[in-house]
N, C-alpha and C positions, 0 to 999 in steps of 0.2 A: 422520349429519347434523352431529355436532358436527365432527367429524374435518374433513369439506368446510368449515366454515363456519372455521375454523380455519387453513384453508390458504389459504382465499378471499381472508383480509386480508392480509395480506404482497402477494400477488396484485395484488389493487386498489392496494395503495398503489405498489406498485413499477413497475405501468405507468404508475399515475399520474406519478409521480416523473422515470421516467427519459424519459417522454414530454414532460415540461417542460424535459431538458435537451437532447432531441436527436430530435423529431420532426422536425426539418431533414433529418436523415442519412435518413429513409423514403422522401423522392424521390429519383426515378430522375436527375433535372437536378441534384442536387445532390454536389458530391465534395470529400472532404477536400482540402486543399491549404497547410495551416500547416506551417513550417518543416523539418521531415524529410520529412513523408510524400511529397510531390509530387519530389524530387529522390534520394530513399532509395528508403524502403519500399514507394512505388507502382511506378516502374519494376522493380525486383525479383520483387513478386509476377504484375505482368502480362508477365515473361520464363518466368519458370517456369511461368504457364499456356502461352501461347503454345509454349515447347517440349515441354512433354509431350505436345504432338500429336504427336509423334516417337516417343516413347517412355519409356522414363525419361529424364530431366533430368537429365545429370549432370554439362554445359557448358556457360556464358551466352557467347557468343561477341560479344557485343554491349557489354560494362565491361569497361574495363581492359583493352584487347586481350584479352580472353577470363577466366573466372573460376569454377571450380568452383561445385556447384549445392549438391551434399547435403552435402558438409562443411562450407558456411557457414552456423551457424545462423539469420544475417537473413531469409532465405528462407522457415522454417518448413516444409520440406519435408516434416518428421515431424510438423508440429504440425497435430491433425486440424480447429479450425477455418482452420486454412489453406488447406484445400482449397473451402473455399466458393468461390473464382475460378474453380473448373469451371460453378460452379451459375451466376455470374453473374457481369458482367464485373468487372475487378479491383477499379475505385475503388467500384463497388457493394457487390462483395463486400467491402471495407475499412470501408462502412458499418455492413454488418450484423454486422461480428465488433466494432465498435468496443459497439454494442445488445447483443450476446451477452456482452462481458466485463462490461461494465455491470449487467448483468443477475446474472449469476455474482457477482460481488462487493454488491450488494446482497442479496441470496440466503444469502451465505455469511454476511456482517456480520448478519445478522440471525440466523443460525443461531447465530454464535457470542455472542448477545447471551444466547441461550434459552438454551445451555448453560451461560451462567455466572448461571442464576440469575434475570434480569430477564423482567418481563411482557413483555405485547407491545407496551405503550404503550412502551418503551422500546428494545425491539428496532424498532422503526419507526423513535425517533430513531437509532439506533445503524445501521439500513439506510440512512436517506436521510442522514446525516452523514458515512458512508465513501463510498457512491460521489457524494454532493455535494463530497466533501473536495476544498479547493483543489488541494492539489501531488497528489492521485490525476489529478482532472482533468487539470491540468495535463502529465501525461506521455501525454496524446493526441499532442500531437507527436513525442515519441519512440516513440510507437505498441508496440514491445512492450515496453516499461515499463508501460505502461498495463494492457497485455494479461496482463500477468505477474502483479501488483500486484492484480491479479482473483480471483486461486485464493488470495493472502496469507491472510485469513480461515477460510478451507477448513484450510489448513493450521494452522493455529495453534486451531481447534476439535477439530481429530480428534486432534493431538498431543498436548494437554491432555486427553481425553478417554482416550489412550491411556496417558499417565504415571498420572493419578490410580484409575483404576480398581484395585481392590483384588486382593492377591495370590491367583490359580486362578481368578480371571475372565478372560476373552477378551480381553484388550489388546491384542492384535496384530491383532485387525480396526482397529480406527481406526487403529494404527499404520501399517497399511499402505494404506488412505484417505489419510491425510495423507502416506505415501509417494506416492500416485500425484498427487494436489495438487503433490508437488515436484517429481514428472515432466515433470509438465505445462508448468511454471514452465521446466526445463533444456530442452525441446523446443521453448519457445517463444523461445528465440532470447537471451533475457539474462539472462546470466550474474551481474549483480546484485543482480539481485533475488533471487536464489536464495541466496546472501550471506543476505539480510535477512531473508528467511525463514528460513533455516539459523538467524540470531541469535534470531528471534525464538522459535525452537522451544529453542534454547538455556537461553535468559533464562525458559521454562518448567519447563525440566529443572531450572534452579537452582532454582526454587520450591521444586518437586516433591521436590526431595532432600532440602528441609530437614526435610521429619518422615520419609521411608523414602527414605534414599539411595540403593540399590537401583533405586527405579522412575527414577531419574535417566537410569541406562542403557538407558532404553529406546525413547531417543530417536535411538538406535543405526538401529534399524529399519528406519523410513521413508527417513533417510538413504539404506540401502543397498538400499530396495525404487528411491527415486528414482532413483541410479544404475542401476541393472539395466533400469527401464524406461524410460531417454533414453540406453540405451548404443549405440542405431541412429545416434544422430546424435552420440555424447559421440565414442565410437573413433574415427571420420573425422574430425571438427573438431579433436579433442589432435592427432590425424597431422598436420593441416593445420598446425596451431599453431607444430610444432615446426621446420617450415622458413617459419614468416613472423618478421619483425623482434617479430612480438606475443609470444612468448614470454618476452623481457624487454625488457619497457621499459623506457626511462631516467627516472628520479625527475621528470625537470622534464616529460616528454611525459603521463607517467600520472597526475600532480598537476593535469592544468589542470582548472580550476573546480573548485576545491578550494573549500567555501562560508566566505566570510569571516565573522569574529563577530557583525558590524555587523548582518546578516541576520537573525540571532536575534529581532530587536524583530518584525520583519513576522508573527513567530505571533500578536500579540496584535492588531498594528496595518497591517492590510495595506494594501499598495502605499505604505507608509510611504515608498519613495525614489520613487514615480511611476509609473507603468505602463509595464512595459517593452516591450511592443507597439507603446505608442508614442513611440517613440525619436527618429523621424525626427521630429516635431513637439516636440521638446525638452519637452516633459511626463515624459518621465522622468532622476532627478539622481544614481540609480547607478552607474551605468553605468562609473565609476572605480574602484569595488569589485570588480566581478565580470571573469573573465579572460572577453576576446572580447570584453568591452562587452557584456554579457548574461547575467544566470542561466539556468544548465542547466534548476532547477527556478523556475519561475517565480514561483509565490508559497508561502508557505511557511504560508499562513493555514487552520486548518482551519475556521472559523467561530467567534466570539467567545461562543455558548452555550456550545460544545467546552471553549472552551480557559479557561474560566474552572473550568468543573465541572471537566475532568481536571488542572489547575494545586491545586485545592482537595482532588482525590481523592488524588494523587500525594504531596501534603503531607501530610496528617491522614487524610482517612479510611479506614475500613477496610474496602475494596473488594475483590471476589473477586481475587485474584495479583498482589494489589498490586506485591510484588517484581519479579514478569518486566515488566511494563509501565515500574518504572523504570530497571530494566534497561534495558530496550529505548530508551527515552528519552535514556539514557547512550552506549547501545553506536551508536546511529545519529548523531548528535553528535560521537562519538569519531572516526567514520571518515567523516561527511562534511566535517570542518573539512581533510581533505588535510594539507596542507604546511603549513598556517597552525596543527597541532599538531604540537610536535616528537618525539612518541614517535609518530606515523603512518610515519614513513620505518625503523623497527626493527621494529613490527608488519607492513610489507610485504615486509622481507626474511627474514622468519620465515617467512612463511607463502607456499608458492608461487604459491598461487590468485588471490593481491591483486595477484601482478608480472603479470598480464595484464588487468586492470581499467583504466579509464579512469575520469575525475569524477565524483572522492569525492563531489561532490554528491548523485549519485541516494541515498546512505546515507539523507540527512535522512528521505526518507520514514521510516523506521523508527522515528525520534524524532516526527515529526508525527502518525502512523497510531497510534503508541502513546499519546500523548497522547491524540487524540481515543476511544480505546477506552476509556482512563482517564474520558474526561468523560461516553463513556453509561452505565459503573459509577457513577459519581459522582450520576449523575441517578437511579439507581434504589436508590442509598442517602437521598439525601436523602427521596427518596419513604416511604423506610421509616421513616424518623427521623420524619416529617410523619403516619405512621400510627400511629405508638407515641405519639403528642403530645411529643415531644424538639422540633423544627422544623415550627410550624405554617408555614401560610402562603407555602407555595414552586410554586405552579401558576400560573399566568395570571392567574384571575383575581379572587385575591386579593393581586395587585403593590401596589396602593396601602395595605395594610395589612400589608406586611410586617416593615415596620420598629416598627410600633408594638405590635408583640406585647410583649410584658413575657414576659421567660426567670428562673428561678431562678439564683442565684450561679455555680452550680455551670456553666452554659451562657452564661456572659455572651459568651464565646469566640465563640458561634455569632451575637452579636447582629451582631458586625464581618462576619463573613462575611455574613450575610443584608442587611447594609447593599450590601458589593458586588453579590451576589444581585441586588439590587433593580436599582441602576444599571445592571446587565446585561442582564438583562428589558427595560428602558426603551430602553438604546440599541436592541436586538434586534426591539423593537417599528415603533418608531421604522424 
């Protein structure tokens, strides 16, 4: 019973949750239609239905005077929620995989809250704070960015799981969990995210090395379990690759929306330049910043509880991996400022993988995703600090007696933080 009663709340909370963001998508009358899906990724998936009544699909004779089916990852022809447009029709089927990544990623953020450590009070914030997170959200338009960005969590639990575990224990189970997490990610069509993931299993290893270097290598693994099982669709897409223009791109085609500095502010202060949805109604003052007249990722805000706690964990406290999170912070940063950072154009001609990427943009996630992971560590340290009597007074509903706690010398430090605390709480209320 406990075991049920156990599972039950994640459960509750997560249909709760994602049924506040997207019980629209459950009617049949209703169909995505924001800026890629309906000109992209809808006609795409309802070709590849429609032609598999043929047989396999291995020619859209309909784009582009005609266009291979299985070597173009958009398609998702390996990728097993792809095939829901058998079960029902395409823009249905686009609802219910958009409910299922949603799903996965609250599932997984929440898993990975428990493995480092945190109750469940906190794994709930750390579940509805990634799949609430603005720029997650926000890549429902590029639809498998979204979708990709789903298994993120998955992976970066079982890798961590896989590095830390002690030497003659079974590490190569998670290792190869979090290999098939990356699979999934290289099957479903974007190749950046796989990047981000790659960095953030990375930005672990480096942790992981610092007391037994050894387990560092062991992030070797999953890498090459991931290859082995998206090699159905990797071999045909590199073949395809290498007779399209994509194989090397030119620095100014591969740089557009490269995220400018300016952008940085919107983590703390969102739609700081105006919403850019609504553009036509001159409501938004961007738009001079960003290449195209529009950010890739649209807002950059993870929520202001997030970003105060992880800004506070990232600086001082001593939160489980600390390290890989500011890593990750650093390395997403690095490679979504583009062209507007001038060692971006030496790290792309290094490394082959980056000369076929497109807008540095999508990187940020990694710095956002990181920080917000930082703010539910952050929340479950403070909790702890509030339990040993270091930091009373940091729950709801003792806000208006936060500030007036009296700290020993030794913690005056904490009285400036709990002062922000407070203000934070208020706006968040509010």
């Amino acid at each position: 019973m406990r075991r049920w009663k156990s599972a039950l709340l994640p459960v509750l909370i997560g249909t709760g949750w994602l049924l506040a963001l997207f019980s629209r998508l459950l009617s049949p009358g209703v169909a995505l239609a924001n800026r890629d899906i309906p000109v992209f990724h809808l006609p795409l998936r309802a070709a590849f239905r429609d032609l598999a009544h043929y047989g396999l699909p291995r020619w859209n004779p309909w784009i582009h005077a005609g266009q291979p089916i299985l070597s173009n990852p958009s398609y998702g022809a390996f990728y097993p929620p792809s095939w829901l447009v058998f079960l029902a029709p395409p823009y249905y089927a686009m609802n219910l995989m958009v409910l299922l990544h949603a799903a996965v990623a609250f599932a997984g953020a929440w898993r990975l809250a428990r493995h480092l450590g945190c109750n469940r009070g906190t794994a709930a914030l750390a579940a509805v704070g990634y799949a609430g997170c603005g720029s997650f959200l926000a890549m429902l338009s590029a639809f498998t960015l979204f979708g990709s960005m789903a298994w993120f969590p998955w992976v970066l639990t079982w890798g961590d799981q896989a590095l830390r575990m002690p030497p003659g224990e079974r590490w190569w189970r998670p290792a190869l969990l979090a290999g098939g997490a990356l699979g999934l990610q290289l099957l479903n069509g974007e190749p950046s995210t796989v990047v981000v993931s790659g960095l953030g299993l990375l930005a672990l290893a480096v942790s992981a090395a610092g007391r037994r270097p050894r387990a560092g290598l062991r992030v070797l693994l999953p890498v090459a379990f991931a290859v082995a099982l998206a090699a159905v669709q990797l071999i045909p897409t590199l073949g395809r690759i290498a007779d399209t223009p994509r194989k090397g791109l030119s620095q100014e085609i591969a740089t557009i929306w490269s995220m400018p500095p300016q952008r940085l502010v919107e983590i703390a202060f969102p739609r700081f330049f105006g919403d850019p949805a609504l553009n036509g109604m001159g409501l938004f003052i961007g738009w001079k910043l960003n290449d195209r007249d529009y950010p890739y990722v649209e807002t950059l805000y993870p929520g202001l509880l997030l970003t105060v706690l992880g800004l506070s964990a990232l600086l001082r406290w001593p939160i489980p991996r600390r390290a890989a999170w500011v890593l990750g912070v650093f390395a997403g940063l690095f490679m979504a400022l583009g062209r507007h950072n001038p060692l971006f154009g030496m790290l792309r001609d290094t490394i082959p993988l980056l000369s076929v990427l497109r807008f540095p943009e999508k990187f940020i996630l990694l710095s956002v995703l990181s920080l917000a992971i930082a703010g539910f560590l952050g929340w479950q340290h403070m909790l702890g600090e509030r339990d040993a009597g270091r930091l009373k007074a940091v729950d709801f509903p003792a806000l208006e007696s936060c500030c007036a706690q009296e700290f020993e010398a030794e913690e005056r430090s904490e009285l400036k933080l709990c002062a922000l605390w407070r203000f934070t709480l208020t706006v968040f209320l509010l």
